[in-house]
DSSP file (Angstrom, degrees, kcal/mol; ACC not computed):
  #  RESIDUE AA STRUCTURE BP1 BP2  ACC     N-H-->O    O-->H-N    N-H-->O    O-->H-N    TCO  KAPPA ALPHA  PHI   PSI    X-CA   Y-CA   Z-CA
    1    1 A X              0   0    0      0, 0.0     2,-0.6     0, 0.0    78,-0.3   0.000 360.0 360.0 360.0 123.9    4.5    8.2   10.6
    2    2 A X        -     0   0    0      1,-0.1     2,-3.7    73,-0.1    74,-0.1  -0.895 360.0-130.3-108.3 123.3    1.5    7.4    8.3
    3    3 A X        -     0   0    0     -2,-0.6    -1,-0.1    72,-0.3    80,-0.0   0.132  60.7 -76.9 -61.7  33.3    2.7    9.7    5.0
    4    4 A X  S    S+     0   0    0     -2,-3.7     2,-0.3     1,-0.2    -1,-0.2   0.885  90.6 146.4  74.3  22.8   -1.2   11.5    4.9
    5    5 A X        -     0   0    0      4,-0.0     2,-0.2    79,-0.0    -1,-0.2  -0.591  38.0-153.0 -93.7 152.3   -2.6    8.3    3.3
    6    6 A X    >   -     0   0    0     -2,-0.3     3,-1.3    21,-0.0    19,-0.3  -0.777  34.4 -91.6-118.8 164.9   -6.4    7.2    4.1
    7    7 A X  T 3  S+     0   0    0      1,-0.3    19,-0.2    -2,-0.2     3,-0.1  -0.742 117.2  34.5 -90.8 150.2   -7.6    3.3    3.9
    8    8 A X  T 3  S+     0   0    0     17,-4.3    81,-1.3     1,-0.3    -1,-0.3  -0.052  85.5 126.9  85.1 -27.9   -8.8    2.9    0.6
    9    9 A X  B <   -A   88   0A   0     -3,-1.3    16,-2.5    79,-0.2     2,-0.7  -0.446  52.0-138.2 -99.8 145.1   -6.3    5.3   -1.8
   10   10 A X  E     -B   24   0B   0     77,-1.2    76,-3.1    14,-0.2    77,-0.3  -0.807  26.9-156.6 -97.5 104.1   -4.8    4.0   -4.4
   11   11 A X  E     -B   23   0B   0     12,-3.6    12,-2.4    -2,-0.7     2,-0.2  -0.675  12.2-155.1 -96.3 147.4   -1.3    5.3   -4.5
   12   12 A X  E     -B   22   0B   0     72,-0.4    72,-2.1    -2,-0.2     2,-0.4  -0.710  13.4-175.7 -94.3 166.8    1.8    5.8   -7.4
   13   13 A X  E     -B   21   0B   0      8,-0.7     8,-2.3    -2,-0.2     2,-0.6  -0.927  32.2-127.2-167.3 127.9    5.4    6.0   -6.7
   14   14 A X  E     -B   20   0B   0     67,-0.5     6,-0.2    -2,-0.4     2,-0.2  -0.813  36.2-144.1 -99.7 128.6    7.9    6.6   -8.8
   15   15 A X    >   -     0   0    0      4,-1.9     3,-4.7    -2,-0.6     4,-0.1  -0.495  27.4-104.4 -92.6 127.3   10.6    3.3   -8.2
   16   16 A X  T 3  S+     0   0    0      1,-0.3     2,-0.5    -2,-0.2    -2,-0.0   0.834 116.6  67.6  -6.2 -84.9   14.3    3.5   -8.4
   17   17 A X  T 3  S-     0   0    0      1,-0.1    -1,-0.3    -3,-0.0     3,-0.1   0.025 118.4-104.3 -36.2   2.4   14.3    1.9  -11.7
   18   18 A X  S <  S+     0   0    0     -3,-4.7     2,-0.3    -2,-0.5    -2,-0.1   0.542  87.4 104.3  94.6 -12.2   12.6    4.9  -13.4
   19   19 A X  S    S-     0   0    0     -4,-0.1    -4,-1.9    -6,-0.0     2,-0.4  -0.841  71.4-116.9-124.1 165.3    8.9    3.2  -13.7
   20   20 A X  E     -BC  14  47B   0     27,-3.7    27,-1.8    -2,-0.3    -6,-0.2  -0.792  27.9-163.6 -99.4 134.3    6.2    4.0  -11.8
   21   21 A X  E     -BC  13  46B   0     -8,-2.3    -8,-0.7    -2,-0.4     2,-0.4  -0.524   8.7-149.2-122.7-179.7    4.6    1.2   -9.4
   22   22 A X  E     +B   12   0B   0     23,-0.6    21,-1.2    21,-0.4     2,-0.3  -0.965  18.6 159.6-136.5 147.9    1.3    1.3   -7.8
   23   23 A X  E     -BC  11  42B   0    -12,-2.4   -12,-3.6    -2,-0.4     2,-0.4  -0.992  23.2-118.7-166.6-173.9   -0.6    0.1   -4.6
   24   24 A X  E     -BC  10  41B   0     17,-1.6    17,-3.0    -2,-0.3     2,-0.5  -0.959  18.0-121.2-143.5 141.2   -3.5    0.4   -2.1
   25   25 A X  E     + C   0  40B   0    -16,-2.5   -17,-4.3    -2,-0.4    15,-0.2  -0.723  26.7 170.6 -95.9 119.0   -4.3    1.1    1.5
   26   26 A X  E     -     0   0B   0     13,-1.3     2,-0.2    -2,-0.5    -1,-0.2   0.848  65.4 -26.1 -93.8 -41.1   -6.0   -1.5    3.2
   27   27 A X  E     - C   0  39B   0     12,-0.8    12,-1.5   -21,-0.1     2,-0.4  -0.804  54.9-146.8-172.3 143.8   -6.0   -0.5    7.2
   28   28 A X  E     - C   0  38B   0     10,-0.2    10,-0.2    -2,-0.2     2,-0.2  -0.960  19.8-168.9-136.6 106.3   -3.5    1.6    8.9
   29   29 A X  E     - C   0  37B   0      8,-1.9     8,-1.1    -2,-0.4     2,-0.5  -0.530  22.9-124.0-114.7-176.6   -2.8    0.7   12.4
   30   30 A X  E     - C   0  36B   0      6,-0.2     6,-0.3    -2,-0.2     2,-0.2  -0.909  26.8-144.4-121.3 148.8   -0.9    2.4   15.0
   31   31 A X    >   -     0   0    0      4,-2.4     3,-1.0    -2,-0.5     6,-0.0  -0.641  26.7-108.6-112.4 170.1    1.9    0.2   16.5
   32   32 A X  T 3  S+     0   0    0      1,-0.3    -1,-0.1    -2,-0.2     4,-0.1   0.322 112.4  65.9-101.5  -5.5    2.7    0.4   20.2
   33   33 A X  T 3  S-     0   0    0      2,-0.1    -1,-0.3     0, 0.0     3,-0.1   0.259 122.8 -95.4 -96.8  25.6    5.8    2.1   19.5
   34   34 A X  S <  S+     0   0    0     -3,-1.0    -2,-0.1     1,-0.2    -3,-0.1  -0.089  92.3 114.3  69.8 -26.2    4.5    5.2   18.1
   35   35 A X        -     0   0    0     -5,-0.1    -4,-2.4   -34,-0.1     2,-0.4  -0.044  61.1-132.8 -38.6 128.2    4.9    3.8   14.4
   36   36 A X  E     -C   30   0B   0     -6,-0.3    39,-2.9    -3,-0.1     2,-0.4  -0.929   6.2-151.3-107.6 146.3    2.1    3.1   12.1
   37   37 A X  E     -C   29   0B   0     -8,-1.1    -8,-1.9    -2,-0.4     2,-0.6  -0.798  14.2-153.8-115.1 136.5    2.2   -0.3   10.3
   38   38 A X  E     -C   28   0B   0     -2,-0.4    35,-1.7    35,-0.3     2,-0.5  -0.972  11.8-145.3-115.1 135.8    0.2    0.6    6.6
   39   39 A X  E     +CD  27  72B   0    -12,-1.5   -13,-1.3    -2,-0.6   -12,-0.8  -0.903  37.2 173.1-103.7 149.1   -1.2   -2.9    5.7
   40   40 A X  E     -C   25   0B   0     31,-2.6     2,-0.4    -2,-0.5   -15,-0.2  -0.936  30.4-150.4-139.4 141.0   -0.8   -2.5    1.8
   41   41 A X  E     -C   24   0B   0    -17,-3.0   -17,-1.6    -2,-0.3     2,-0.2  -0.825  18.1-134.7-149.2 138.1   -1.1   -4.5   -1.6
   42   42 A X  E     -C   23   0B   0     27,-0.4    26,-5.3    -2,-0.4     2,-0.3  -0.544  20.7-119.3 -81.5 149.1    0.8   -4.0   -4.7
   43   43 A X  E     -E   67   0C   0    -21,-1.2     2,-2.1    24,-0.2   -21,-0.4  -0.769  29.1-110.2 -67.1 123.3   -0.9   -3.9   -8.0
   44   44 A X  E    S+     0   0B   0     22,-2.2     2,-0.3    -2,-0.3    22,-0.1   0.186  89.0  48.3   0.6 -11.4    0.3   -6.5  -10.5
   45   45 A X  E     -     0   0B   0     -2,-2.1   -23,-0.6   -23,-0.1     2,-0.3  -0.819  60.2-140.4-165.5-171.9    2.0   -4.0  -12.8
   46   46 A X  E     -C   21   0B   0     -2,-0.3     2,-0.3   -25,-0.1   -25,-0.2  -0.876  15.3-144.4-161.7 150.8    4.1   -1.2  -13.3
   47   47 A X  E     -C   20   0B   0    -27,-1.8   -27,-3.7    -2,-0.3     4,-0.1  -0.996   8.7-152.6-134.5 134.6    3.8    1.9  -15.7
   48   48 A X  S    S+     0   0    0     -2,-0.3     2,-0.4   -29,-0.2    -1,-0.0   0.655  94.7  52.0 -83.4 -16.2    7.1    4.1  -17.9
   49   49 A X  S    S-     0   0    0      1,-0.2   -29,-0.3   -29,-0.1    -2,-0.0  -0.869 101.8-108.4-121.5 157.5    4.7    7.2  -17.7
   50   50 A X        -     0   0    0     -2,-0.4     2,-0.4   -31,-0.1    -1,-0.2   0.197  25.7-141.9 -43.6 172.6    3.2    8.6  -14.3
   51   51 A X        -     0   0    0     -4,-0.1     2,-0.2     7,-0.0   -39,-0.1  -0.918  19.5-156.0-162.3 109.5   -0.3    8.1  -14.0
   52   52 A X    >   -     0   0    0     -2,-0.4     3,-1.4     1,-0.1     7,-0.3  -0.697  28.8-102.8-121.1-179.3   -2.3   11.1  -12.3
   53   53 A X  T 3  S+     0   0    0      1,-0.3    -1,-0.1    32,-0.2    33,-0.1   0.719 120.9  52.3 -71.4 -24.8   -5.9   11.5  -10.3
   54   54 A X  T 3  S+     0   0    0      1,-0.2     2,-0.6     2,-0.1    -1,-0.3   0.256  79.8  95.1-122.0  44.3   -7.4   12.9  -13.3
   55   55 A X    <>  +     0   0    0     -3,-1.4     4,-3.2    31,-0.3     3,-0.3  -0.752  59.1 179.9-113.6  81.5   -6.4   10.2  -15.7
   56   56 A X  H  >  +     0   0    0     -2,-0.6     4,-2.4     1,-0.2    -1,-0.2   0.766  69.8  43.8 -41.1 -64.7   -9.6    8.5  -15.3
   57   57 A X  H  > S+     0   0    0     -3,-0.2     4,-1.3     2,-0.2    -1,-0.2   0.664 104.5  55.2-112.2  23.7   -9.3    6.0  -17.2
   58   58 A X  H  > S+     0   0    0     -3,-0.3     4,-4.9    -6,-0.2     5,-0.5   0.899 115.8  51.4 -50.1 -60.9   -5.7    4.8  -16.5
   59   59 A X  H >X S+     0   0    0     -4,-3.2     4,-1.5    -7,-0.3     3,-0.6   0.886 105.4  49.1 -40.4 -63.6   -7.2    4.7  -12.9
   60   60 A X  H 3X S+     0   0    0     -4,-2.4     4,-1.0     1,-0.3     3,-0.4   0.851 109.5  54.9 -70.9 -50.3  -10.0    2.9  -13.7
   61   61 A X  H 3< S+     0   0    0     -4,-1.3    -1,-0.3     2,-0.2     4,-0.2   0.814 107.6  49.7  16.9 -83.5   -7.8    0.3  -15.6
   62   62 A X  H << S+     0   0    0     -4,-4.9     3,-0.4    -3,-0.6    -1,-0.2   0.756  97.2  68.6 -65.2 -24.4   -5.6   -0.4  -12.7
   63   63 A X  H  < S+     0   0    0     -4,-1.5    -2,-0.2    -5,-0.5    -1,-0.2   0.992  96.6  52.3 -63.0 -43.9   -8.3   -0.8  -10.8
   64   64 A X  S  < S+     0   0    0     -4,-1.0    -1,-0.2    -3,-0.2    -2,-0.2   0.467  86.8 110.7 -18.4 -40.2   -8.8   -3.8  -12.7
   65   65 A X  S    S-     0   0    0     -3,-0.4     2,-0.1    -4,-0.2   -20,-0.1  -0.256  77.3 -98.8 -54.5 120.0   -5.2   -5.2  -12.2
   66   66 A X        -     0   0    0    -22,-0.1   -22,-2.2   -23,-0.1    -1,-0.1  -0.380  42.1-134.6 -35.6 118.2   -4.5   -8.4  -10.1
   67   67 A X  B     -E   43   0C   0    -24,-0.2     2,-0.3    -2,-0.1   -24,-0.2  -0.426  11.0-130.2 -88.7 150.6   -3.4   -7.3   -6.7
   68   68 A X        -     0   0    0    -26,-5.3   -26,-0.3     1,-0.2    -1,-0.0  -0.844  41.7 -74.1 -94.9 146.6   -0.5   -8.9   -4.8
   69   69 A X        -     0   0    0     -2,-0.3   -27,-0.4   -28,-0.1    -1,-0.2   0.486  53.3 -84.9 -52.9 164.6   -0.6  -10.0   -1.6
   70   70 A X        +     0   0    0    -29,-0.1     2,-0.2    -3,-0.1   -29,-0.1  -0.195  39.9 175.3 -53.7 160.9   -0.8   -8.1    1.7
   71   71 A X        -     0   0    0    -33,-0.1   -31,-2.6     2,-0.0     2,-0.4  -0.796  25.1-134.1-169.4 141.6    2.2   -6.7    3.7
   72   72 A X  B     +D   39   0B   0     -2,-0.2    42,-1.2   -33,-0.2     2,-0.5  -0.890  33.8 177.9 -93.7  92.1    2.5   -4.7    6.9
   73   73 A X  B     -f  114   0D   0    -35,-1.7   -35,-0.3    -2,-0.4     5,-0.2  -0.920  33.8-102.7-138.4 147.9    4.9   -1.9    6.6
   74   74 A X     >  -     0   0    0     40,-1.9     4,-1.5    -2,-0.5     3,-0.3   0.178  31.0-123.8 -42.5 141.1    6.1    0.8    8.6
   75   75 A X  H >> S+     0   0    0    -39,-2.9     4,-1.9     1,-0.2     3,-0.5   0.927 107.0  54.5 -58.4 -50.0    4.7    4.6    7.7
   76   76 A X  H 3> S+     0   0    0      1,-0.2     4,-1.5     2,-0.2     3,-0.5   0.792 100.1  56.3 -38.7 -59.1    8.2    6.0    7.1
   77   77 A X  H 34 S+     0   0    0      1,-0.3     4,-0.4    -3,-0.3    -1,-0.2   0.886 113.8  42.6 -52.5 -49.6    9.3    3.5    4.6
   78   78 A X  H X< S+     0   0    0     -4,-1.5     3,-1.3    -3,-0.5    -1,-0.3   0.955 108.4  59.9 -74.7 -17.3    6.2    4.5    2.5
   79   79 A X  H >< S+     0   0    0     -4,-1.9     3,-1.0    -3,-0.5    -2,-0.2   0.772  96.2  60.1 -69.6 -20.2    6.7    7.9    3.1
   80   80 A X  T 3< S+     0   0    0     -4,-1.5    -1,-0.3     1,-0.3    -2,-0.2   0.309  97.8  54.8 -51.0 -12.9   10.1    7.9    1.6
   81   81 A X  T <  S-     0   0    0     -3,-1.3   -67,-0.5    -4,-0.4    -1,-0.3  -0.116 110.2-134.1-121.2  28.2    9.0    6.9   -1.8
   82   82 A X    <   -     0   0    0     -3,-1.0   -68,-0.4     1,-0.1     2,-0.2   0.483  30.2-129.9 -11.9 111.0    6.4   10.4   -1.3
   83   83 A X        -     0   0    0    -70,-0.1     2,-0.6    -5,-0.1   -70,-0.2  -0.384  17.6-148.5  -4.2 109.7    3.1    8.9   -2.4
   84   84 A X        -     0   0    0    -72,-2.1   -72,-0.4    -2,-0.2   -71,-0.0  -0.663  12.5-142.3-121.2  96.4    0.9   10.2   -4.7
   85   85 A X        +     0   0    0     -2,-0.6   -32,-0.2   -74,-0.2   -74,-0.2   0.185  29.1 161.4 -65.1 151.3   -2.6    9.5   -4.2
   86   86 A X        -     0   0    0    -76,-3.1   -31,-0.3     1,-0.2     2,-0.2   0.846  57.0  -5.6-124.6  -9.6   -4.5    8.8   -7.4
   87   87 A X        -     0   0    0    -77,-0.3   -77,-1.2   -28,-0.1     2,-0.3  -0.675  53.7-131.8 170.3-164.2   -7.8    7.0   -6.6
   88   88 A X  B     +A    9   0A   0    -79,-0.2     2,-0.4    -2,-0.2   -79,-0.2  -0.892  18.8 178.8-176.6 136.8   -9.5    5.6   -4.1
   89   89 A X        -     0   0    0    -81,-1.3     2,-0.6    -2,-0.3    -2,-0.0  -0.929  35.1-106.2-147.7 155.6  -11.5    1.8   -3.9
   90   90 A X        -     0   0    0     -2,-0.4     2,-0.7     1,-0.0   -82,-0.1  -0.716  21.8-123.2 -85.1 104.7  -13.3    0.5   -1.0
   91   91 A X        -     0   0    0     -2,-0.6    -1,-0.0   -66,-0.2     2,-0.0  -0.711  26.4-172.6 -59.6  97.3  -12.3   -2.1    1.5
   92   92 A X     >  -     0   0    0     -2,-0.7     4,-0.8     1,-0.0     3,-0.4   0.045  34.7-106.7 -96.4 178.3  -14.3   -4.5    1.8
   93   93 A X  T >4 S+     0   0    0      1,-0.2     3,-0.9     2,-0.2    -1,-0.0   0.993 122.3  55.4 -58.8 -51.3  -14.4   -7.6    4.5
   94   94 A X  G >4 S+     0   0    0      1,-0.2     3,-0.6     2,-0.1    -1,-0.2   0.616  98.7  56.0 -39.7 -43.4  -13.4   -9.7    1.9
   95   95 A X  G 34 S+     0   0    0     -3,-0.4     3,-0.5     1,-0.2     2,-0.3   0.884  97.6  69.7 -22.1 -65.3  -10.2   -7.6    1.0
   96   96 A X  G <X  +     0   0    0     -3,-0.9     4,-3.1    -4,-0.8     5,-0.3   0.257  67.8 102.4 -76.3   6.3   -8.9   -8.0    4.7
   97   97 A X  H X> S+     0   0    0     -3,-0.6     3,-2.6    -2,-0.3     4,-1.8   0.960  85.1  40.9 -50.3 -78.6   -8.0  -11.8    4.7
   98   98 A X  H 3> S+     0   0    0     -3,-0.5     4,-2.7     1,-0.3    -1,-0.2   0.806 117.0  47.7 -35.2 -55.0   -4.7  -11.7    4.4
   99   99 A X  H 3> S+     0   0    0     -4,-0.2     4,-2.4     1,-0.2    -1,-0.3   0.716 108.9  50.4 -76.2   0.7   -4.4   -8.8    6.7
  100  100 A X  H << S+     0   0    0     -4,-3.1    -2,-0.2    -3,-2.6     5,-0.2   0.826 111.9  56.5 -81.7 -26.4   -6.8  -10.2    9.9
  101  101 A X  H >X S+     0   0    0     -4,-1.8     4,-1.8    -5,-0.3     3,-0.8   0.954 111.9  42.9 -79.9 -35.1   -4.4  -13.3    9.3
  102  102 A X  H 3X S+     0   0    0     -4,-2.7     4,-2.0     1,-0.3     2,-0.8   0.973 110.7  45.7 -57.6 -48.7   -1.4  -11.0    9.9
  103  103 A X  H 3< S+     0   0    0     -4,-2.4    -1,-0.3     2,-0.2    -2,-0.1  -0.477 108.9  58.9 -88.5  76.8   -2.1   -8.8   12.7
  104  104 A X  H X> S+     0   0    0     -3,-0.8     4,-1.5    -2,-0.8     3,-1.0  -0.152 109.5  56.1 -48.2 -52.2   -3.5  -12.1   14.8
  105  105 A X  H ><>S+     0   0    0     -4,-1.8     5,-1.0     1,-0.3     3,-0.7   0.899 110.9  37.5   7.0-100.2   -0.1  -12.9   14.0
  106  106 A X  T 3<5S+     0   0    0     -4,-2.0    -1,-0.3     2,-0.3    -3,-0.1   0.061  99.5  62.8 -20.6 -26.6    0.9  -10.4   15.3
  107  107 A X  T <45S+     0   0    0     -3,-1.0    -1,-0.3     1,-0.2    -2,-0.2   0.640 110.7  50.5-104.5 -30.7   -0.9   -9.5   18.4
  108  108 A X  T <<5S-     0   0    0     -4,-1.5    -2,-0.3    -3,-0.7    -1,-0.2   0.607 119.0-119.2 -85.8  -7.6    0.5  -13.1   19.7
  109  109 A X  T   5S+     0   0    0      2,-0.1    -3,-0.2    -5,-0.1    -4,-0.1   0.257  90.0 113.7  93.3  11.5    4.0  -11.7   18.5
  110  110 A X      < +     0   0    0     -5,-1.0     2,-0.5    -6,-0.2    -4,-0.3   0.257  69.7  46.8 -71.0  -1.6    4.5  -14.1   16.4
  111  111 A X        -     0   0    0     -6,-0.3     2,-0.2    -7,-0.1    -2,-0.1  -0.946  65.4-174.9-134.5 146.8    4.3  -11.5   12.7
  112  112 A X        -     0   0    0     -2,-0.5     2,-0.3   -39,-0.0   -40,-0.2  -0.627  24.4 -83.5-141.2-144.2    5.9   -8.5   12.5
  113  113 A X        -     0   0    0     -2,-0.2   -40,-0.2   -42,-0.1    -2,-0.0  -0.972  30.7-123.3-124.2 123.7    6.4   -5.4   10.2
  114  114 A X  B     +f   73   0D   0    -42,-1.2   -40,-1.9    -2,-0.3   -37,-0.1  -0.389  25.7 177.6-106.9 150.9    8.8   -5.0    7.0
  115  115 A X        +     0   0    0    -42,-0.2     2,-0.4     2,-0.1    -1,-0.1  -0.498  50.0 109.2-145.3  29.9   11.1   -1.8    7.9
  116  116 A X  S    S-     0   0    0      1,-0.1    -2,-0.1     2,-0.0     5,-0.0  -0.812  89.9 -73.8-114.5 153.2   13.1   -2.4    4.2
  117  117 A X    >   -     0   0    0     -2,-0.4     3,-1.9     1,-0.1    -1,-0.1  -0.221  43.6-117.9 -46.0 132.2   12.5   -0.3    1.7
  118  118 A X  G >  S+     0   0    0      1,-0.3     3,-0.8   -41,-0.2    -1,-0.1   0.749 109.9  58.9 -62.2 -18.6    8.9   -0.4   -0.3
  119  119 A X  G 3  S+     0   0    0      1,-0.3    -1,-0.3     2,-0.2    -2,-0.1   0.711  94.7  63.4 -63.9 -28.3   10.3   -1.2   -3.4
  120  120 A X  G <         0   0    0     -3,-1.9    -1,-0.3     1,-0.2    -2,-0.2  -0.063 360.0 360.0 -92.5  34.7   11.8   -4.3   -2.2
  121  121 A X    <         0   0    0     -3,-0.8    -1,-0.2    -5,-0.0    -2,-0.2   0.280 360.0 360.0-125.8 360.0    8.8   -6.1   -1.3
């Protein structure tokens, strides 16, 4: 279940813990079990206040932020944390290392897909 996210948006989520985390959708695949895998990367950093679409230049800010590496994880799990899209940046070839290394990975069965909660990656 892919929670209405597109590749490219830049999502918030409000975190157990009371701060708000961030990340971005890199390619959204459909798994052969009816599942969608969201390949994803967290942003570097965390926020105590919410961060919305028309805080311009918070967004533009985070865009800035070191990303953390890729991970492939099931649509439910992000949809559980409802998602709030805030922004939007563009995926570029370059972006996609990490995930072409996964799903090759993957397609020999050798990689698979985190089904754990998003917070805990």
């Amino acid at each position: 279940m892919n929670p209405g996210l597109s590749e490219g948006d830049i999502c918030t989520y409000l975190r157990s813990d009371g701060v708000w985390g961030f990340f971005w959708v890199q390619r959204i695949d459909a798994l052969a079990d009816g599942r969608d895998a969201l390949s994803l990367r967290k942003f570097a950093v965390h926020a105590r206040d919410e961060v919305l679409r028309e805080h311009l230049d918070d967004v533009r800010e985070l865009k800035s932020k070191p990303l953390q590496g890729h991970f492939p994880i099931v649509g439910t799990r992000v949809a559980e944390v409802e998602p709030r899209v805030i922004g939007s940046m563009p995926v570029s070839e370059a972006d996609l290392e990490g995930y072409r290394i996964w799903r090759a990975a993957y397609e020999q069965g050798e990689a698979g897909v985190f089904t754990v909660a998003l917070e805990e990656i």
